[in-house]
BAKE-589788 format. One record per residue (C-alpha): residue number from 1; residue in one letter; x, y, z. Coordinates in Angstrom, 3 decimals, decimal comma, m for minus. Last residue first. Layout:
% BAKE-589788
<rec num="NUM" residuo="A" px="X" py="Y" pz="Z"/>
...
This chain:
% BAKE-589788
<rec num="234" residuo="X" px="76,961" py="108,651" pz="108,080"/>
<rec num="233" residuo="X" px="80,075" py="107,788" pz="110,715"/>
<rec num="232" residuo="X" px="79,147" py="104,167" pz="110,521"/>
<rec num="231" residuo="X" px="79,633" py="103,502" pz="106,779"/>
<rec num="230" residuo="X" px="82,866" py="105,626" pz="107,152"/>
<rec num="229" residuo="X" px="83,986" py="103,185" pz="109,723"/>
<rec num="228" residuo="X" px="82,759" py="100,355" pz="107,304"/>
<rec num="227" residuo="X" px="84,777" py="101,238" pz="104,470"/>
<rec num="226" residuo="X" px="87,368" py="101,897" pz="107,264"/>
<rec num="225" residuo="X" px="87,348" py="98,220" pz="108,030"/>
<rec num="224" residuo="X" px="87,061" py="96,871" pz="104,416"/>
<rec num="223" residuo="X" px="89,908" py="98,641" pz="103,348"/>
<rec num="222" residuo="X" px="92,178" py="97,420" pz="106,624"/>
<rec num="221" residuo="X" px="91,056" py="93,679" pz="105,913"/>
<rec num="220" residuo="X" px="91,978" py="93,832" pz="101,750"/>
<rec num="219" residuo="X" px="95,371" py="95,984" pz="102,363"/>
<rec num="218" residuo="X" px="95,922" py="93,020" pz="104,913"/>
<rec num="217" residuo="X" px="94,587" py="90,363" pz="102,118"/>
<rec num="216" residuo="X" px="97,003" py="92,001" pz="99,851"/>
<rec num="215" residuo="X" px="99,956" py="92,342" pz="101,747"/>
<rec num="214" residuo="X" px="99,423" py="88,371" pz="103,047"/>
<rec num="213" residuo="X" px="99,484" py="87,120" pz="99,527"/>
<rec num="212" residuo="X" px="102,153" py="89,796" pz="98,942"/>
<rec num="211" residuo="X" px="104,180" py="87,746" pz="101,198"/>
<rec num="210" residuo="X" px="103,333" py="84,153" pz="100,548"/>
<rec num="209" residuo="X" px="104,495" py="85,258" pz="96,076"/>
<rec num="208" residuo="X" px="107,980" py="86,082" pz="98,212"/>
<rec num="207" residuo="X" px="107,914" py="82,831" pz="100,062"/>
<rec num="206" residuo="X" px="107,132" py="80,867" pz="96,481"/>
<rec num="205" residuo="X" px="109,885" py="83,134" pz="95,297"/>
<rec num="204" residuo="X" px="112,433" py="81,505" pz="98,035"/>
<rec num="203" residuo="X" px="111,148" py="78,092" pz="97,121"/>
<rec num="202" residuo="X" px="112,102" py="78,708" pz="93,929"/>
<rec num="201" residuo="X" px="115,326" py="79,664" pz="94,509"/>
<rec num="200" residuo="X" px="116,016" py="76,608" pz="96,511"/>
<rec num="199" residuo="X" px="114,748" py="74,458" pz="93,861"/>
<rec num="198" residuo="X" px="116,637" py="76,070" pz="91,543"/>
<rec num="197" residuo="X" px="119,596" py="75,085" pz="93,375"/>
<rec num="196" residuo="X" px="118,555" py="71,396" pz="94,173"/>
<rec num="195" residuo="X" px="118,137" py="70,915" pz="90,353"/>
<rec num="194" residuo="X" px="115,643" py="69,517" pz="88,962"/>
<rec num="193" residuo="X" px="114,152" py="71,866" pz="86,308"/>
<rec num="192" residuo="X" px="110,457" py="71,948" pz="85,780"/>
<rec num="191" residuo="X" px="111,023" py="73,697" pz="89,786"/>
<rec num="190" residuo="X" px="111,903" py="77,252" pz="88,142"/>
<rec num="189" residuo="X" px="108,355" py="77,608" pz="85,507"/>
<rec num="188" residuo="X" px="106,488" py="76,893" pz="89,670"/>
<rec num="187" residuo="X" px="108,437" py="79,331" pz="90,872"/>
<rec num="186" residuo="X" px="107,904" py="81,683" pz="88,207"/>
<rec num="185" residuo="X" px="103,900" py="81,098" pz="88,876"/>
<rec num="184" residuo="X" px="103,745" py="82,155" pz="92,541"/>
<rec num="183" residuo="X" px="106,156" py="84,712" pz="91,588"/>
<rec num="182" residuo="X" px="103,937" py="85,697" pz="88,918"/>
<rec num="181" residuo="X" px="100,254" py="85,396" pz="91,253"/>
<rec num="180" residuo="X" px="102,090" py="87,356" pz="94,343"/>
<rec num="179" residuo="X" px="102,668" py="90,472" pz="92,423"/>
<rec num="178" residuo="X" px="99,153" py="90,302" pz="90,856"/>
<rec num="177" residuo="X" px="97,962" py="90,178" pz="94,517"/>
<rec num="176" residuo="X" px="100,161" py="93,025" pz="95,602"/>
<rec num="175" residuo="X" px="99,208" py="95,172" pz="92,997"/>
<rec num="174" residuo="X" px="95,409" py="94,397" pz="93,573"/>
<rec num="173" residuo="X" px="96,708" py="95,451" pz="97,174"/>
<rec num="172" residuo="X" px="98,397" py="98,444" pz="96,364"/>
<rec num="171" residuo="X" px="94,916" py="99,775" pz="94,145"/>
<rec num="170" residuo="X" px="94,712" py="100,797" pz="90,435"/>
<rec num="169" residuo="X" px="96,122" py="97,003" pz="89,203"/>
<rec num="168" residuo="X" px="93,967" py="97,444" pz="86,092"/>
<rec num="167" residuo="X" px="91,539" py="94,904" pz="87,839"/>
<rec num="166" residuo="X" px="89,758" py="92,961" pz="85,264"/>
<rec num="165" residuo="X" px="92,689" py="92,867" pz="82,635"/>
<rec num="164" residuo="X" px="95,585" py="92,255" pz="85,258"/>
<rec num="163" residuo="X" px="93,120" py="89,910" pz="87,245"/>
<rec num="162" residuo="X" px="92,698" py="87,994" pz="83,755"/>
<rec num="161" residuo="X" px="96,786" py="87,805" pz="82,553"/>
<rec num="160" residuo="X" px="97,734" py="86,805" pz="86,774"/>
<rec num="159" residuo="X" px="94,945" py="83,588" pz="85,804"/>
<rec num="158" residuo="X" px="96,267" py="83,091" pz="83,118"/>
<rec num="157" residuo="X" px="99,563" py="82,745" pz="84,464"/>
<rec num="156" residuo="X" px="98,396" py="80,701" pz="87,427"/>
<rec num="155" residuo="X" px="96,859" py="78,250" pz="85,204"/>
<rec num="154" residuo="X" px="99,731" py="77,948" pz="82,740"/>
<rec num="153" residuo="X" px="101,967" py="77,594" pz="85,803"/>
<rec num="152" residuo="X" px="100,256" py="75,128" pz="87,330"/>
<rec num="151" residuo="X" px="100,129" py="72,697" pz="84,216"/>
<rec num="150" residuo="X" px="103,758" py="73,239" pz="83,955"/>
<rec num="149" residuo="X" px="104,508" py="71,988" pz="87,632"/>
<rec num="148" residuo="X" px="102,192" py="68,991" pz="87,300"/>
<rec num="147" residuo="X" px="103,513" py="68,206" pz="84,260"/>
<rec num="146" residuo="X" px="107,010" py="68,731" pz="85,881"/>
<rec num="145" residuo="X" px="106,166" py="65,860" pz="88,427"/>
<rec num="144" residuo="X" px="106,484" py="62,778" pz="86,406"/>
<rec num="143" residuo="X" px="104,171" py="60,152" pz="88,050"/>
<rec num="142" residuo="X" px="102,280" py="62,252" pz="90,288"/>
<rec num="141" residuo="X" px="101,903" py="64,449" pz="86,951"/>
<rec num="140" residuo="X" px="99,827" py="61,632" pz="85,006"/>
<rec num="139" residuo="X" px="97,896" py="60,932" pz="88,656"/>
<rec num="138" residuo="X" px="97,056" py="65,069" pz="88,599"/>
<rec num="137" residuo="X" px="96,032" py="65,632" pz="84,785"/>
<rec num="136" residuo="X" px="93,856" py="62,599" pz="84,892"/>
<rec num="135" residuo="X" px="91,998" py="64,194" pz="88,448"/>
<rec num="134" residuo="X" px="92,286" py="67,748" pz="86,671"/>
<rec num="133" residuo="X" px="90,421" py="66,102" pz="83,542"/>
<rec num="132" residuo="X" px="88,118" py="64,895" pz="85,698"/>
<rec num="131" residuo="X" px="87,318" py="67,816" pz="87,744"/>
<rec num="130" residuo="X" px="86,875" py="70,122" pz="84,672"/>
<rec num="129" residuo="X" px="84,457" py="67,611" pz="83,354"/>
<rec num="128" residuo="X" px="82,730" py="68,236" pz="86,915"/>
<rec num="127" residuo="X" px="83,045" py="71,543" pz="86,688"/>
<rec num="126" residuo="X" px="81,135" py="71,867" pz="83,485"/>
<rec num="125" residuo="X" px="78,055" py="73,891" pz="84,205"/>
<rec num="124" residuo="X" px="81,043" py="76,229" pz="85,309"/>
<rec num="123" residuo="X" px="81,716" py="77,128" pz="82,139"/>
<rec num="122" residuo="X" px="79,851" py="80,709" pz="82,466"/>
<rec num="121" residuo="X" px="83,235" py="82,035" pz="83,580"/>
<rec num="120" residuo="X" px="83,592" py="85,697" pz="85,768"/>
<rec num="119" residuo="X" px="87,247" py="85,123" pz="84,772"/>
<rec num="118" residuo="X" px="88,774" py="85,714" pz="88,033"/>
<rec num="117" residuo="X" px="85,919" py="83,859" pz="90,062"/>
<rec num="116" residuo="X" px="86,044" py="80,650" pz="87,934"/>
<rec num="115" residuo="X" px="90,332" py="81,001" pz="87,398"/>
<rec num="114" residuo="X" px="90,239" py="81,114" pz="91,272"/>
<rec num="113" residuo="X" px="88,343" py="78,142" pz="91,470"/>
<rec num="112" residuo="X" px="90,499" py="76,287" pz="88,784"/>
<rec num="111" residuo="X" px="93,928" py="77,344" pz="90,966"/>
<rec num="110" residuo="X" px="91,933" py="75,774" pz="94,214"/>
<rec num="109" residuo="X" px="91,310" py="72,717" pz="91,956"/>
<rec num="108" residuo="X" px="94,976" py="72,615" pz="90,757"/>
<rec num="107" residuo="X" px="95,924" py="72,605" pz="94,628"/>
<rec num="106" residuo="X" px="93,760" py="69,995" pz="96,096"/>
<rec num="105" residuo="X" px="94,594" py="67,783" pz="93,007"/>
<rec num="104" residuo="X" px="98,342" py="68,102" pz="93,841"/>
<rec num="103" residuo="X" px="98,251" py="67,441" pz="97,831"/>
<rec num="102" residuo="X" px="95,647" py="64,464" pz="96,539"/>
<rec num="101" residuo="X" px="98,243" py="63,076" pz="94,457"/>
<rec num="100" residuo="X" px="101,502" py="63,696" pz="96,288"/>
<rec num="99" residuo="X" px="99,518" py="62,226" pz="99,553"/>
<rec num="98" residuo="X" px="98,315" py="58,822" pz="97,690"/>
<rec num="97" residuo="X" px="101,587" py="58,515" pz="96,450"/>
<rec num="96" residuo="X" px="103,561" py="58,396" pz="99,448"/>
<rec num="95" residuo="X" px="101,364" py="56,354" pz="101,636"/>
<rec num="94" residuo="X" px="103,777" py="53,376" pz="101,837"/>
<rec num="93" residuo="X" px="106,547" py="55,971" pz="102,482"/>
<rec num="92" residuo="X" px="104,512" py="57,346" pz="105,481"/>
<rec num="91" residuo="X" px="106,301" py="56,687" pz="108,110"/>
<rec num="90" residuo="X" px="109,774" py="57,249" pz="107,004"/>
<rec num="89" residuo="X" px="111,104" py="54,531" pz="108,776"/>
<rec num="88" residuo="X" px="115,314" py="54,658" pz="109,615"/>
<rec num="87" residuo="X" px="117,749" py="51,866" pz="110,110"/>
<rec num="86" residuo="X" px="119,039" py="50,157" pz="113,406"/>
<rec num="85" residuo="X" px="120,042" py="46,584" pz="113,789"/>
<rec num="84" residuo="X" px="120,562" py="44,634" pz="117,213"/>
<rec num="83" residuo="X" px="122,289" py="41,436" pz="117,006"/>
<rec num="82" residuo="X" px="121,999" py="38,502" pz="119,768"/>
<rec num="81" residuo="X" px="119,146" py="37,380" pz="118,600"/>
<rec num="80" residuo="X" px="117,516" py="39,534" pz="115,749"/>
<rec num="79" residuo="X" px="116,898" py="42,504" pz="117,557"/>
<rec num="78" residuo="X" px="115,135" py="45,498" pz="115,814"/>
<rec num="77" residuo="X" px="115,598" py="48,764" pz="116,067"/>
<rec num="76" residuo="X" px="113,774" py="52,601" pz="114,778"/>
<rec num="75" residuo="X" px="114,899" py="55,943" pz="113,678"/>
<rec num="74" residuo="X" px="111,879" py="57,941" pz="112,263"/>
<rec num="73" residuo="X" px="113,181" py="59,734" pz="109,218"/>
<rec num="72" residuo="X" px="113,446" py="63,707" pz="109,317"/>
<rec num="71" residuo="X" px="113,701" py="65,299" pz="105,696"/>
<rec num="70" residuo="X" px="110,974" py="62,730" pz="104,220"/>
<rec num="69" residuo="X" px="108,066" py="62,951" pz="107,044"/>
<rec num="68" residuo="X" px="109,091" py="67,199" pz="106,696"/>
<rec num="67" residuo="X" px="108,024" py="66,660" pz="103,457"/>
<rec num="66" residuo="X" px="104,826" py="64,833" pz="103,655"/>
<rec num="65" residuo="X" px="103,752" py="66,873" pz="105,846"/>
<rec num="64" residuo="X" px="104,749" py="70,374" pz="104,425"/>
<rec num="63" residuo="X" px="102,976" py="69,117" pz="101,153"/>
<rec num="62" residuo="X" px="99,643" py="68,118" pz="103,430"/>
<rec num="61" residuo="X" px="99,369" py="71,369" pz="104,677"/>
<rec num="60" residuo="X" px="100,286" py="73,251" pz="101,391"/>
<rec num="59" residuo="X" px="96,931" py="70,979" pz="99,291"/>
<rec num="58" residuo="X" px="95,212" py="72,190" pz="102,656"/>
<rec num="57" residuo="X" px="96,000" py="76,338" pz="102,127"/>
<rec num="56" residuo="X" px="95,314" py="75,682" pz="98,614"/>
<rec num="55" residuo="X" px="91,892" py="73,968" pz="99,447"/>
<rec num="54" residuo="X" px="91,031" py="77,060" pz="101,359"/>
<rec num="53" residuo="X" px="92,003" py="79,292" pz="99,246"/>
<rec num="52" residuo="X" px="89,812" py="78,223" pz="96,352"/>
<rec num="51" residuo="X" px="86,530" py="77,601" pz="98,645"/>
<rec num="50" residuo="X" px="86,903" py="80,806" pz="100,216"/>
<rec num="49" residuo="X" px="87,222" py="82,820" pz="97,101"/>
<rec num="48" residuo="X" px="83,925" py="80,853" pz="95,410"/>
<rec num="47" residuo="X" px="82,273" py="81,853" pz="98,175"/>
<rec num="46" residuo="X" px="83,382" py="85,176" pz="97,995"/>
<rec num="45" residuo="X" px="82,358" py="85,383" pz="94,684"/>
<rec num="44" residuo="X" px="78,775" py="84,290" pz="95,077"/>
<rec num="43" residuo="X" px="77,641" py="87,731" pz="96,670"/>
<rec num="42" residuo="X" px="74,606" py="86,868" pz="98,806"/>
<rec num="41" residuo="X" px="76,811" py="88,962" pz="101,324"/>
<rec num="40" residuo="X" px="77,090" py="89,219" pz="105,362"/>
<rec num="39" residuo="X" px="77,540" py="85,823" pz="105,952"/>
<rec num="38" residuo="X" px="79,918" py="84,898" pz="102,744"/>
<rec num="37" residuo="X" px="82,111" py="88,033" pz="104,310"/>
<rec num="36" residuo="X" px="83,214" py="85,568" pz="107,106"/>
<rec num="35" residuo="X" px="84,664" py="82,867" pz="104,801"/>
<rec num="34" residuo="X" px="86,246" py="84,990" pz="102,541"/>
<rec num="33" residuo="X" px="88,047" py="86,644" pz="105,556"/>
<rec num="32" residuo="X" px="88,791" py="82,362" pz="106,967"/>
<rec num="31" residuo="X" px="89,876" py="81,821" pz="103,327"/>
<rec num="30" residuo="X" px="92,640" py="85,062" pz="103,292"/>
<rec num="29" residuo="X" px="93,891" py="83,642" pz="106,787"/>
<rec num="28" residuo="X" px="93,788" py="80,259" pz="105,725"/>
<rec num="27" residuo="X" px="96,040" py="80,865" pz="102,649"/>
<rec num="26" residuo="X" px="98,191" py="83,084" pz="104,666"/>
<rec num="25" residuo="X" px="98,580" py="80,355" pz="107,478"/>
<rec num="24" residuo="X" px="99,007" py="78,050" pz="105,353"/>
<rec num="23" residuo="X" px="101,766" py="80,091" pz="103,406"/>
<rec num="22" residuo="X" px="103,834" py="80,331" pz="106,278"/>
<rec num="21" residuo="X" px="103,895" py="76,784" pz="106,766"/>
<rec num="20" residuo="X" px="105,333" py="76,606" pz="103,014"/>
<rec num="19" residuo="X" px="107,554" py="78,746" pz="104,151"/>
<rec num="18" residuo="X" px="108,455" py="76,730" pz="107,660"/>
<rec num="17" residuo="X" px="108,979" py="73,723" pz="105,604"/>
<rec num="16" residuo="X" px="111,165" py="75,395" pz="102,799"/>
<rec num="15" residuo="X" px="113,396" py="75,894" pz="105,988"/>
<rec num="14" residuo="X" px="113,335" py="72,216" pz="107,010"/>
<rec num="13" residuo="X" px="115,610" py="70,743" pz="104,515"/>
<rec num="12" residuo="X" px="117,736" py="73,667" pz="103,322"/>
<rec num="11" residuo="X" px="121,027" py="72,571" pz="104,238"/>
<rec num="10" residuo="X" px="120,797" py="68,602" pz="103,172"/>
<rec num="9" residuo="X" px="119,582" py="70,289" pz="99,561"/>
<rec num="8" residuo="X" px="115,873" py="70,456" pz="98,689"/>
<rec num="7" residuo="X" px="114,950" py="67,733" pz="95,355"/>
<rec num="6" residuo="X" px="113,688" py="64,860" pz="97,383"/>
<rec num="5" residuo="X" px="112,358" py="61,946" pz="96,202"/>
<rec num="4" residuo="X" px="115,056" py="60,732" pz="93,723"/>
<rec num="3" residuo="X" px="116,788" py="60,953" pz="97,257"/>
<rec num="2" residuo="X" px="114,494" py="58,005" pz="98,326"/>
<rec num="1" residuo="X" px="114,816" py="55,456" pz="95,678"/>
């Protein structure tokens, strides 16, 4: 049944849209910098940075899709005779499950990228084992969402424990990354329970975790720039 669908109270339809729109536009920003520092660099990392945030920015593209085909039903008619009836479409219903599962897949195999360049792993002779057991993982979770929810919050939790390790946190923007990874996480922890009010407040710490996304790949644009002012200036 459709409301078993949707977990975003009549209120908040639309604004967890434009958040998760917000994030897309992070996500690509951060994979488009990646992106452009893979032609300068042999350096395999940023390859591997591009390719996570790029299919996170695309697994959030296809989420705010499919939701905003859920909140705002096509109205359509039909005449029978005499007797005109009305009722509403959601265009992609039929389509539904297909979406969920390759919105979900897209973003646990942008979360196993990021593990790869956080970790420095040797495992990755076994990415394609990895991508099975992601695929299983995904059409299990499709079918009772808070696996899908818990799986991503292990990930992005060890992922948050590595970069703390690795990092030390010494600059604002490694700061502002591992700031981003826990609420990125605790949102995920808030949405095992279904309830339209910690949905809401998860969505609200998925926008915070957006915003020290985008602190951290400004702090990560501006460094880079005077890096190469100074470069210059020898």
């Amino acid at each position: 049944m459709m409301f078993s669908l949707i977990l975003s109270p009549p209120w908040f339809r639309g604004f967890d849209c434009i958040f998760e729109y917000f994030g897309v536009i992070v996500f690509l920003l951060i994979a488009l910098f990646a992106y452009k520092a893979t032609k300068i660099t042999s350096d395999k990392k940023t390859k591997w940075l591009f390719i996570s945030f790029l299919l996170i920015a695309l697994s959030y593209f296809l989420k705010v899709f499919k939701n905003l085909n859920l909140y705002f039903p096509v109205e359509k008619s039909i005449s029978v005779g005499s007797v005109y009836i009305r009722y509403t479409s959601v265009a992609i219903i039929q389509s539904l499950f297909l979406i969920e599962f390759v919105t979900r897949i897209l973003f646990l195999l942008g979360l196993i990228s990021l593990y790869f360049l956080i970790t420095r792993s040797e495992e990755k002779k076994h990415v394609f084992l990895l991508v099975y057991l992601i695929t299983i993982v995904t059409y299990v979770s499709s079918l009772k969402p808070m696996i899908f929810h818990l799986t991503s919050a292990i990930l992005i939790g060890e992922i948050s424990y590595f970069y703390l390790k690795k990092t030390k946190l010494k600059t604002l923007g490694q700061k502002s990354m591992f700031l981003a990874l826990v609420c990125l996480a605790m949102s995920n922890l808030l949405l095992l329970i279904l309830s339209s009010g910690f949905y809401v407040s998860a969505m609200v710490l998925e926008l915070i975790a957006f915003i020290f996304f985008m602190f951290a790949f400004a702090n990560s644009l501006f460094g880079s720039r005077i890096k190469n002012l100074e470069k210059t200036k020898k």
